[in-house]
N, CA, C, O and CB atoms as a CASP TS submission, in Angstrom:
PFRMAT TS
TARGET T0000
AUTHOR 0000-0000-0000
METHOD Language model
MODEL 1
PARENT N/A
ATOM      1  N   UNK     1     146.616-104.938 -36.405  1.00  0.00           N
ATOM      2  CA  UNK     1     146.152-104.638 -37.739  1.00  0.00           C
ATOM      3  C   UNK     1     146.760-105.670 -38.693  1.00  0.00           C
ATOM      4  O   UNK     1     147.983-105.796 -38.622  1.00  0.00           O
ATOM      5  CB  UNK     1     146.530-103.179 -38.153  1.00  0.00           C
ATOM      6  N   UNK     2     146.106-106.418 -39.562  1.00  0.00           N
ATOM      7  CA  UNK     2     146.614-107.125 -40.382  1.00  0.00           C
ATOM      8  C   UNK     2     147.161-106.503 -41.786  1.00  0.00           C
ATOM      9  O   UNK     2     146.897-105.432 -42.332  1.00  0.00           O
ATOM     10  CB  UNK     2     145.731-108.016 -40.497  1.00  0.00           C
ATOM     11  N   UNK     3     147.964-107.502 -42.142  1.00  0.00           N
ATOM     12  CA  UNK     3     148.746-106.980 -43.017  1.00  0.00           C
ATOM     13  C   UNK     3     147.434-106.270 -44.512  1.00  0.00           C
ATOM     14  O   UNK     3     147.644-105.248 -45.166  1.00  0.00           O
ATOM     15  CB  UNK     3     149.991-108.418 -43.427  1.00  0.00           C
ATOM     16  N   UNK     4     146.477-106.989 -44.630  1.00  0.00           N
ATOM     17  CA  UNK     4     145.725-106.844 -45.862  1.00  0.00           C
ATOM     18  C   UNK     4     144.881-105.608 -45.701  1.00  0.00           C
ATOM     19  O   UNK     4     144.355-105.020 -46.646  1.00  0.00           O
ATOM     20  CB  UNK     4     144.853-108.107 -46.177  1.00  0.00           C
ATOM     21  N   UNK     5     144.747-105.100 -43.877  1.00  0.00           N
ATOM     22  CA  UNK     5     144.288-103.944 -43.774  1.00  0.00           C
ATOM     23  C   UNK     5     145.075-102.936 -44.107  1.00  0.00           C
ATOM     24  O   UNK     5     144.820-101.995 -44.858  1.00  0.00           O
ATOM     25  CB  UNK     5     143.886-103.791 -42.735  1.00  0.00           C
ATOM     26  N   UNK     6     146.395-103.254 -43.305  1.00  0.00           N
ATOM     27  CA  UNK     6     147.634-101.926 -43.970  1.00  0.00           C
ATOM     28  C   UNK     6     147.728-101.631 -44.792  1.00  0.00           C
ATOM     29  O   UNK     6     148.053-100.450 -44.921  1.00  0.00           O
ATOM     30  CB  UNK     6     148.809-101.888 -44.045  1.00  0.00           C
ATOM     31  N   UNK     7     147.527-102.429 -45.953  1.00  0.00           N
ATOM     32  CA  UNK     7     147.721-102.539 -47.483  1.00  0.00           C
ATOM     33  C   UNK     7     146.723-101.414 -47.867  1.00  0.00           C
ATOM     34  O   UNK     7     147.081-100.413 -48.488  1.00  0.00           O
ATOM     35  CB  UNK     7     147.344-104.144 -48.208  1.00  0.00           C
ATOM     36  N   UNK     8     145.336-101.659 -47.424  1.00  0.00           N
ATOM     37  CA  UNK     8     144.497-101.156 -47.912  1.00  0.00           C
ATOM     38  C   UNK     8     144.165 -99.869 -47.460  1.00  0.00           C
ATOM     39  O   UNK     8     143.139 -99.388 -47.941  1.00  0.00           O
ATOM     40  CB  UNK     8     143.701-101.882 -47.901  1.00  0.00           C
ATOM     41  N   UNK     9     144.904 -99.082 -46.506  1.00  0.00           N
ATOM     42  CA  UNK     9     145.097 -97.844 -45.780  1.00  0.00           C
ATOM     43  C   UNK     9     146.195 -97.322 -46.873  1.00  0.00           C
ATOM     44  O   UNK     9     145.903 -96.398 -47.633  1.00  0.00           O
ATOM     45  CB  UNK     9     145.624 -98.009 -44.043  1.00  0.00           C
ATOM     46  N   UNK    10     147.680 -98.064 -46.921  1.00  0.00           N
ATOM     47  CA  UNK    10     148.497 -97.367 -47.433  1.00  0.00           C
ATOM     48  C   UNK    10     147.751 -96.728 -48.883  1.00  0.00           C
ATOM     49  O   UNK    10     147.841 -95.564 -49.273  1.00  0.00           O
ATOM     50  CB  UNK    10     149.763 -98.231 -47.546  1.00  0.00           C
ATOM     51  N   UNK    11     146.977 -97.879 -49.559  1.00  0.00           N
ATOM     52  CA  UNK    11     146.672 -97.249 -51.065  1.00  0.00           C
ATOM     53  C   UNK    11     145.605 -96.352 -51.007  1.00  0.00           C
ATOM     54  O   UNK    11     145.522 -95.379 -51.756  1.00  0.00           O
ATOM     55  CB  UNK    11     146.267 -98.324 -52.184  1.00  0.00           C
ATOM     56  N   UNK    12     144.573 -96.708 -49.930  1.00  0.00           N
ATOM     57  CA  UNK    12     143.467 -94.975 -49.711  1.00  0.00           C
ATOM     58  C   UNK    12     144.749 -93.761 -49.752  1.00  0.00           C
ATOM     59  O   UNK    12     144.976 -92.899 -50.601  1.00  0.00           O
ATOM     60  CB  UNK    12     142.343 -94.785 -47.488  1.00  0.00           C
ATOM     61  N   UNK    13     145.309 -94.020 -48.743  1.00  0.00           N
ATOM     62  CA  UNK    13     146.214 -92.546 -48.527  1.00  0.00           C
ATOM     63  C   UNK    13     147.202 -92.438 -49.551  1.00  0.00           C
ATOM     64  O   UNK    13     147.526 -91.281 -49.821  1.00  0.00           O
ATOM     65  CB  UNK    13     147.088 -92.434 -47.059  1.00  0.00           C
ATOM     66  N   UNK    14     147.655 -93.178 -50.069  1.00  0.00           N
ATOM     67  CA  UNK    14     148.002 -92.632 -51.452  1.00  0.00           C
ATOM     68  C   UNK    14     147.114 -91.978 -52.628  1.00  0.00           C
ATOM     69  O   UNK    14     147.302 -91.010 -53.364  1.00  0.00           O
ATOM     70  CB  UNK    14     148.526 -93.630 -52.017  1.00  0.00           C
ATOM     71  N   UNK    15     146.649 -92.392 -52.569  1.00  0.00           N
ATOM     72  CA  UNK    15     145.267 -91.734 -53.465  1.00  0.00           C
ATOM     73  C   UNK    15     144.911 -90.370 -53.136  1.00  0.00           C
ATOM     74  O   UNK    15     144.609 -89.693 -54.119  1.00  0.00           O
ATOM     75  CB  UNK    15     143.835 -92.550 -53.190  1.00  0.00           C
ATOM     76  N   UNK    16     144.861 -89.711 -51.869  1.00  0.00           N
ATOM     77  CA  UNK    16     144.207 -88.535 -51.383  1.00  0.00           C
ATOM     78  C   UNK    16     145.862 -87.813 -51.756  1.00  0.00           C
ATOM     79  O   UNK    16     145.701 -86.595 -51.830  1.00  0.00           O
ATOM     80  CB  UNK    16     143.401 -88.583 -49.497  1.00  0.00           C
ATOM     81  N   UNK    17     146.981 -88.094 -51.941  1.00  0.00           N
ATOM     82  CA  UNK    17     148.660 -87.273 -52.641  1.00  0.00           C
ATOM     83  C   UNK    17     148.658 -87.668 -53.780  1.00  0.00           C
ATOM     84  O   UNK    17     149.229 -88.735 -54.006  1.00  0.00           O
ATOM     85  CB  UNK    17     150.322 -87.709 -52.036  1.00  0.00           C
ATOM     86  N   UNK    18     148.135 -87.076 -54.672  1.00  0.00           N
ATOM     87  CA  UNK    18     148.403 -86.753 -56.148  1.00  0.00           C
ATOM     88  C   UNK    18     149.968 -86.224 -56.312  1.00  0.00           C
ATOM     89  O   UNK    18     150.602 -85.641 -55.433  1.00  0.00           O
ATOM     90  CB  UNK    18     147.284 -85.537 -56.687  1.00  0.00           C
ATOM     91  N   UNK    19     150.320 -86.473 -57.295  1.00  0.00           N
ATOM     92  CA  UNK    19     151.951 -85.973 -57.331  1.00  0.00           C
ATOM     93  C   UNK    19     151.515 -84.414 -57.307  1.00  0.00           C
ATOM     94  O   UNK    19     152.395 -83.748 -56.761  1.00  0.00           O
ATOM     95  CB  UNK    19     153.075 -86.520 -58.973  1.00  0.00           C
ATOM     96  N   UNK    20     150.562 -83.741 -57.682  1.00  0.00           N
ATOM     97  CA  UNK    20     150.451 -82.705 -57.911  1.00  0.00           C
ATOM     98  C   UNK    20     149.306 -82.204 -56.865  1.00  0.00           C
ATOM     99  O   UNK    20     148.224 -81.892 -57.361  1.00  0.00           O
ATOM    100  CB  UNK    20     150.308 -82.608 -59.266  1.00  0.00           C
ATOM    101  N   UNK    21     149.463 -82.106 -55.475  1.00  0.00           N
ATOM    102  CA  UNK    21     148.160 -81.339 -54.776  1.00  0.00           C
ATOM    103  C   UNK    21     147.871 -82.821 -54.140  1.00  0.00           C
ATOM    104  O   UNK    21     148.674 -83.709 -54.425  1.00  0.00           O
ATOM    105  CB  UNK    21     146.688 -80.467 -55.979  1.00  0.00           C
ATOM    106  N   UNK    22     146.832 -83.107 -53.347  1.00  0.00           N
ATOM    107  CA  UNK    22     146.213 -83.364 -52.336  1.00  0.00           C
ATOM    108  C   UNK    22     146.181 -82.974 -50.754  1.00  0.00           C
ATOM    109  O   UNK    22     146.783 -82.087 -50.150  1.00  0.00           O
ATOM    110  CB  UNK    22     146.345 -84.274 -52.472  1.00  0.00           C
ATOM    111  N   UNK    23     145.286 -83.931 -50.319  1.00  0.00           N
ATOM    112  CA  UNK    23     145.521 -83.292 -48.552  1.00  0.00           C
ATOM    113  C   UNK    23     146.670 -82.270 -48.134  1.00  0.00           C
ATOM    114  O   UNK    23     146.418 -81.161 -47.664  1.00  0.00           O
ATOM    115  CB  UNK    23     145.928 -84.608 -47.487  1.00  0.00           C
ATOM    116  N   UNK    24     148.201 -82.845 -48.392  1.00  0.00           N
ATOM    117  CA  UNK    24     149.207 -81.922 -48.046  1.00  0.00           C
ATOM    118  C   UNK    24     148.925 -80.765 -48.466  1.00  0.00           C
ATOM    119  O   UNK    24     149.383 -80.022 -47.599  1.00  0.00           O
ATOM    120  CB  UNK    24     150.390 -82.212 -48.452  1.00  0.00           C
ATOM    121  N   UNK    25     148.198 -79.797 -49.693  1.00  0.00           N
ATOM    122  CA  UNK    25     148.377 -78.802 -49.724  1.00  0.00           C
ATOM    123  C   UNK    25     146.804 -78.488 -49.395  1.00  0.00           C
ATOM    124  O   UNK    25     146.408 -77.837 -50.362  1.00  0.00           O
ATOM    125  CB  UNK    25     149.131 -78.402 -50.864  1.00  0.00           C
ATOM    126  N   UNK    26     145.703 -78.661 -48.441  1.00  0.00           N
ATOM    127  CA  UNK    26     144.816 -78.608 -47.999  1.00  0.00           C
ATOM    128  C   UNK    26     145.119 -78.080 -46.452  1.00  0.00           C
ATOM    129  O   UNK    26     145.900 -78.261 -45.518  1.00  0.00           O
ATOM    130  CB  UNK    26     144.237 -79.741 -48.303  1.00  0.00           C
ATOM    131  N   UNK    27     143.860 -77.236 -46.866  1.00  0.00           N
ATOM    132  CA  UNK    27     144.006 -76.068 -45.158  1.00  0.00           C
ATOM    133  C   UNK    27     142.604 -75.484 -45.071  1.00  0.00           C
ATOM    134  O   UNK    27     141.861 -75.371 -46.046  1.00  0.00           O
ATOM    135  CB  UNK    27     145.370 -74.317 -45.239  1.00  0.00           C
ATOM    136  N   UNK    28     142.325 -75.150 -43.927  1.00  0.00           N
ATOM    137  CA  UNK    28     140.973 -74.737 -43.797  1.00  0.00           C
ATOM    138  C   UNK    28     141.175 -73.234 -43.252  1.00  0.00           C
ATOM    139  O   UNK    28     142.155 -72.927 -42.574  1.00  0.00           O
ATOM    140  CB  UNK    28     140.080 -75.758 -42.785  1.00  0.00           C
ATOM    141  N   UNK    29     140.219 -72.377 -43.588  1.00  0.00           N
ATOM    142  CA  UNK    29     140.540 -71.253 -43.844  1.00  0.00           C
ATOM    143  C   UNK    29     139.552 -70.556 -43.327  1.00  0.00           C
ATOM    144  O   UNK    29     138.483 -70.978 -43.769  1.00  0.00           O
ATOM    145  CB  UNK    29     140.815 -71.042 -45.046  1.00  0.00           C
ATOM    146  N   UNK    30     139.377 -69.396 -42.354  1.00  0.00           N
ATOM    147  CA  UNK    30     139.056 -69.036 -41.985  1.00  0.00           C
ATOM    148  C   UNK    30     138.880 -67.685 -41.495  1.00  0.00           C
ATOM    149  O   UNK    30     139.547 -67.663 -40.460  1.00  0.00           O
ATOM    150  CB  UNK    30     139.156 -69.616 -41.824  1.00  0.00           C
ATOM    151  N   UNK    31     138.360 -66.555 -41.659  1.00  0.00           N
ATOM    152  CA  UNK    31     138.833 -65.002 -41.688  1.00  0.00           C
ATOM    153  C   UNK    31     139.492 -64.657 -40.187  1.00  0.00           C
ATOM    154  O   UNK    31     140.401 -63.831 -40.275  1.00  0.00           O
ATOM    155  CB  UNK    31     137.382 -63.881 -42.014  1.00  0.00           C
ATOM    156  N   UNK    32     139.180 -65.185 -38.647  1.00  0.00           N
ATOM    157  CA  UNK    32     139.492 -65.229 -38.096  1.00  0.00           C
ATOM    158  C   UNK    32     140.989 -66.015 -37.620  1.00  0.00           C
ATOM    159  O   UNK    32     141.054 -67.236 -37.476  1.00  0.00           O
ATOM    160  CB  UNK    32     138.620 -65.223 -37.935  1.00  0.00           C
ATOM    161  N   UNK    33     142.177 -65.068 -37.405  1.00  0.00           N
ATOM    162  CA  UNK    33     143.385 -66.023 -37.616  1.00  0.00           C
ATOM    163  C   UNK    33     143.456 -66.955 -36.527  1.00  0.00           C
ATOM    164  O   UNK    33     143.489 -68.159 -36.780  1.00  0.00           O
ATOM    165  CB  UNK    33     144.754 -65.285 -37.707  1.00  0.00           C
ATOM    166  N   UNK    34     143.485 -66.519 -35.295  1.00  0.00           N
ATOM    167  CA  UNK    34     143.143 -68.013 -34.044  1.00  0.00           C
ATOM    168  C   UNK    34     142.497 -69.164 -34.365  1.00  0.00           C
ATOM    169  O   UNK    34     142.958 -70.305 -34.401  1.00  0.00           O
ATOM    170  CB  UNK    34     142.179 -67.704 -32.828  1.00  0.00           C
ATOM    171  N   UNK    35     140.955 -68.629 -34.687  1.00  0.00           N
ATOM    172  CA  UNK    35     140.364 -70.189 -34.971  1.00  0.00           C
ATOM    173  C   UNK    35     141.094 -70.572 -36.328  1.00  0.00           C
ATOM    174  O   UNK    35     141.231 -71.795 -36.352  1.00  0.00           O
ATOM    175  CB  UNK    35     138.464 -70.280 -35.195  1.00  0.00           C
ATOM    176  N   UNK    36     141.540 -70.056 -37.306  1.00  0.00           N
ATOM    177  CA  UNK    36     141.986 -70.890 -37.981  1.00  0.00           C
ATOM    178  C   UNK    36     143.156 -71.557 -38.470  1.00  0.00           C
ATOM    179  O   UNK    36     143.263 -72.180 -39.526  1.00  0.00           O
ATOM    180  CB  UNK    36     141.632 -70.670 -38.495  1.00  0.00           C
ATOM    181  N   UNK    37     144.462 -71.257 -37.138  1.00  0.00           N
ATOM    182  CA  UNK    37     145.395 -71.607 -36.835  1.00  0.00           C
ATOM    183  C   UNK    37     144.638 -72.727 -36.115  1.00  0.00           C
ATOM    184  O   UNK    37     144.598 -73.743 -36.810  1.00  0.00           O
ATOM    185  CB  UNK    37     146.284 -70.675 -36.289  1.00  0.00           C
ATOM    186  N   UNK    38     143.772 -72.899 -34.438  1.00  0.00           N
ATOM    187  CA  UNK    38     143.078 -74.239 -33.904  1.00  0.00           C
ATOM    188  C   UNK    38     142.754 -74.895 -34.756  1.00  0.00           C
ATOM    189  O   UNK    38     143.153 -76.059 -34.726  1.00  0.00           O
ATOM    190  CB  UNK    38     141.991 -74.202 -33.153  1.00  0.00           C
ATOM    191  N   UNK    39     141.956 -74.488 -35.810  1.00  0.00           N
ATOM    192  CA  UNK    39     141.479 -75.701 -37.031  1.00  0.00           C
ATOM    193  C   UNK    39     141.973 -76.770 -37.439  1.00  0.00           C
ATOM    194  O   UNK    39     141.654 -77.944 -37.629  1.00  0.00           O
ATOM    195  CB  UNK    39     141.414 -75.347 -38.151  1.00  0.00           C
ATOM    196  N   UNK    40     143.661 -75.435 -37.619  1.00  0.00           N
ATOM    197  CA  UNK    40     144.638 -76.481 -39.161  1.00  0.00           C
ATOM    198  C   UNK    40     145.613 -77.240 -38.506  1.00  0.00           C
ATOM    199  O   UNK    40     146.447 -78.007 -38.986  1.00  0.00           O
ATOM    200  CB  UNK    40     145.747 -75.415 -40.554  1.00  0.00           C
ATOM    201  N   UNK    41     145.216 -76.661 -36.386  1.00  0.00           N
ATOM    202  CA  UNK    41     146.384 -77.634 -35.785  1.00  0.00           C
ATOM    203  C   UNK    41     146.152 -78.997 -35.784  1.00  0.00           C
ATOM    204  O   UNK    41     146.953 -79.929 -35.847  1.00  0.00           O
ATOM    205  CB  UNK    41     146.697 -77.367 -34.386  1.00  0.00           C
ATOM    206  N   UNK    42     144.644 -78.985 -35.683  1.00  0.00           N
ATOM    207  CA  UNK    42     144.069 -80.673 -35.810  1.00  0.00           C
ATOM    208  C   UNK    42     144.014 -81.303 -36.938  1.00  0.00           C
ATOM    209  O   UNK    42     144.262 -82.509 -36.934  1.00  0.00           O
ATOM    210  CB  UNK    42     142.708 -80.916 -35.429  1.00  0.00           C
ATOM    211  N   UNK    43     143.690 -80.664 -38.114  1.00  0.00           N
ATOM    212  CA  UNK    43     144.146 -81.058 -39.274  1.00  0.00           C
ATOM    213  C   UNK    43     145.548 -81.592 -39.701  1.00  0.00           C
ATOM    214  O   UNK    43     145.576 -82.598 -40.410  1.00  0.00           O
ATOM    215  CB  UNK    43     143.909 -80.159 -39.882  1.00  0.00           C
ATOM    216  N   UNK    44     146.985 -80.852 -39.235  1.00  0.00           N
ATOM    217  CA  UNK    44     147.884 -81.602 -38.951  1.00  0.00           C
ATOM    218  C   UNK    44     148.483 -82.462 -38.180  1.00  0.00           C
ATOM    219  O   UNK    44     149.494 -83.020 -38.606  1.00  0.00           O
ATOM    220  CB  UNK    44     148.266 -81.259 -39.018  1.00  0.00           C
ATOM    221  N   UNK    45     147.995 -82.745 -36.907  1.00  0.00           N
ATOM    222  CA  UNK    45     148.031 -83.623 -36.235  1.00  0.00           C
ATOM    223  C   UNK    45     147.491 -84.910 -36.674  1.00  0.00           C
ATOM    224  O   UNK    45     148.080 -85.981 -36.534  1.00  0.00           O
ATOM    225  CB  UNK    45     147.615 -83.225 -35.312  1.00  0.00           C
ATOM    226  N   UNK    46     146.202 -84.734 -37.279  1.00  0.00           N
ATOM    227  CA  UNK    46     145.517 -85.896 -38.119  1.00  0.00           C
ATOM    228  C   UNK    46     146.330 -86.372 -39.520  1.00  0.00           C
ATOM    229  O   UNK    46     146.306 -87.523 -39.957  1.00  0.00           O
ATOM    230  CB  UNK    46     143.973 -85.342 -38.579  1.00  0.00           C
ATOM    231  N   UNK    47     147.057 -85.238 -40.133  1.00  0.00           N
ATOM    232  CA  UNK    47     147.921 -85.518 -41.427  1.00  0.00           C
ATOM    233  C   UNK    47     149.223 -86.547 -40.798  1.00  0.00           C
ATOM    234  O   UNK    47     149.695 -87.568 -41.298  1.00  0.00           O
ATOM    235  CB  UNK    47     148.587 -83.822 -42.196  1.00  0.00           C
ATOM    236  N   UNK    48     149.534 -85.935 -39.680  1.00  0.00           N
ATOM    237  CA  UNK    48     150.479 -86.401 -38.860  1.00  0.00           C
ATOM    238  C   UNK    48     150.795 -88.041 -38.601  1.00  0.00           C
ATOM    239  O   UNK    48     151.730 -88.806 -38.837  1.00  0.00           O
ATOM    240  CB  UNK    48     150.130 -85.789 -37.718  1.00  0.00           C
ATOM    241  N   UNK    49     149.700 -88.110 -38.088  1.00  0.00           N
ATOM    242  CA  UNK    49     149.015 -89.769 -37.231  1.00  0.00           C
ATOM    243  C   UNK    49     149.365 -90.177 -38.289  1.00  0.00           C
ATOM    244  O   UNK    49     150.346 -90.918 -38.226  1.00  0.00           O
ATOM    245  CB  UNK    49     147.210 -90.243 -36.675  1.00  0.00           C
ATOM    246  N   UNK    50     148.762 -89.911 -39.749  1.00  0.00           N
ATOM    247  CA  UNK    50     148.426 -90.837 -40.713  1.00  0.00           C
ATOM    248  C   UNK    50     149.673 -91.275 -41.469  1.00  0.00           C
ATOM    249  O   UNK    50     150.015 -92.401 -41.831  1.00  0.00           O
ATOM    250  CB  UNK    50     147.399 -90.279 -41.610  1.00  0.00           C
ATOM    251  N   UNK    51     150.535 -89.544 -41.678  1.00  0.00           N
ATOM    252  CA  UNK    51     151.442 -90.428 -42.587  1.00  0.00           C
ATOM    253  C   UNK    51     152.561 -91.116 -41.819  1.00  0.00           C
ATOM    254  O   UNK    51     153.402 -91.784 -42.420  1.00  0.00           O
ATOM    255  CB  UNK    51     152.112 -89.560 -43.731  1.00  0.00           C
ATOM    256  N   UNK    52     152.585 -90.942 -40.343  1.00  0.00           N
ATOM    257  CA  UNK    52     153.815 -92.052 -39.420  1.00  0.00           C
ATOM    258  C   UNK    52     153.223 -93.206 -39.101  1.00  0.00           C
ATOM    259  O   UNK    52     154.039 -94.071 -38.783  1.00  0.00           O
ATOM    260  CB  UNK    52     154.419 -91.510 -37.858  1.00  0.00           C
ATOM    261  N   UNK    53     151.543 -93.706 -39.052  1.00  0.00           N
ATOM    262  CA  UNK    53     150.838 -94.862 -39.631  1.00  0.00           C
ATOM    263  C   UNK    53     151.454 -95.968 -40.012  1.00  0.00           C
ATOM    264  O   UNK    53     151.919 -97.023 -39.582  1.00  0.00           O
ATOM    265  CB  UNK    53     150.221 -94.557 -40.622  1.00  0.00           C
ATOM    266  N   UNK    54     151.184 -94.954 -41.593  1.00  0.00           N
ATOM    267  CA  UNK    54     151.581 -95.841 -42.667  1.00  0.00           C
ATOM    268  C   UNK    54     152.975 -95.622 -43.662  1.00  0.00           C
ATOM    269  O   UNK    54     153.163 -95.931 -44.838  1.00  0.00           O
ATOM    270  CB  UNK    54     150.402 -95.821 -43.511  1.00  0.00           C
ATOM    271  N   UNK    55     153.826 -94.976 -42.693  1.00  0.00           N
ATOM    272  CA  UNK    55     155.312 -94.913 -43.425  1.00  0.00           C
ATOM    273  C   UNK    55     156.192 -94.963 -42.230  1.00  0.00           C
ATOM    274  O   UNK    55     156.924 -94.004 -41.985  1.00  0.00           O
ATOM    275  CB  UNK    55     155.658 -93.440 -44.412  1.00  0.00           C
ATOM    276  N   UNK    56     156.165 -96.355 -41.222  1.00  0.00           N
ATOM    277  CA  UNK    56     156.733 -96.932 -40.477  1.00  0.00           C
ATOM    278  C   UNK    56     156.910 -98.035 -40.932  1.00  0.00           C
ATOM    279  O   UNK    56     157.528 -98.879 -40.283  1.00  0.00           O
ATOM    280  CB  UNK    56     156.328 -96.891 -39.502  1.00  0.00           C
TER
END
């Protein structure tokens, strides 16, 4: 990955963390508690990837 791509990942994903709310306080919700514990595990795994990405 070049450096001008990293660049341009780090500032998307800054953008989606508002000092106040974004992704981090995003969850998917679901009346059923299983599926929506499976949901939000991939959802953090994906939060996961992203912010050890780009804050290595």
């Amino acid at each position: 990955m070049t450096d001008e791509v990293l660049e341009a990942l780090r500032r998307m994903n800054n953008s989606l963390y508002p000092p106040h709310g974004g992704l981090g306080e995003f969850y998917i919700w679901v009346d059923d508690f299983d599926e929506r514990m499976k949901l939000n595990e991939s959802l953090d795994k994906a939060r996961d990837f992203t912010w050890k990405m780009l804050n290595t």
